[in-house]
Steps between C-alpha positions, in 0.01 A plus 500: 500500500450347804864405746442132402468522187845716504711296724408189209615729216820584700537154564434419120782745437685367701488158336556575196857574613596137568632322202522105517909572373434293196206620363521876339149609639353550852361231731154704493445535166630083409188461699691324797299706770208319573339683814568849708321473840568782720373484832403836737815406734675554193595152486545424095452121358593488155426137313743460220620198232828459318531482124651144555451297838871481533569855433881536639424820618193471696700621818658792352140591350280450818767727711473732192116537525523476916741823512314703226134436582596523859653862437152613413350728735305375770588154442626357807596098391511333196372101439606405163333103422605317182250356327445245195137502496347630202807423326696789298534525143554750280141604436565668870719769366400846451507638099826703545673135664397307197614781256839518690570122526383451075143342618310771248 
């Protein structure tokens, strides 16, 4: 595997650490992350929505993802953009999301 393609995995790991804290499943799998865009300066733009667009804890999520994707190695900054456009629904969520929030 080529050192792209693991720095995203890592990063992908890394995300699915960061919990929006009232919601019992990961922001990656909810389908939140839109776009991972790392750059050869190691410069990391990551385009993201909220489950609702006046998600109380859009702070504490964004400095959530900012610290942990920005812990990845060989990632030297971290952009995170919120973003409403397409607009999330459930249909965004990974299998295992659905199952744990009763959508199967």
């Amino acid at each position: 595997m080529n050192e792209f393609l693991e720095t995203e995995e890592k990063i992908v790991r890394m995300l699915r650490t960061v919990y929006d804290p009232e919601i019992p499943v990961n922001i990656y799998d909810l389908g939140l992350i839109y776009k991972i865009d790392i750059q050869e300066n190691g410069h990391l733009d990551i385009d993201m929505t909220l489950t609702a667009p006046n998600c109380p804890a859009v702070d504490f999520i964004v400095e959530d993802v900012r610290m942990k994707a920005g812990s990845v190695e060989g990632i030297n900054s971290v952009e995170v953009n919120i973003v409403f456009e397409p607009t999330w629904d459930k249909e965004m969520m990974s299998e295992e999301a659905k199952l744990e929030l009763g959508f199967l």
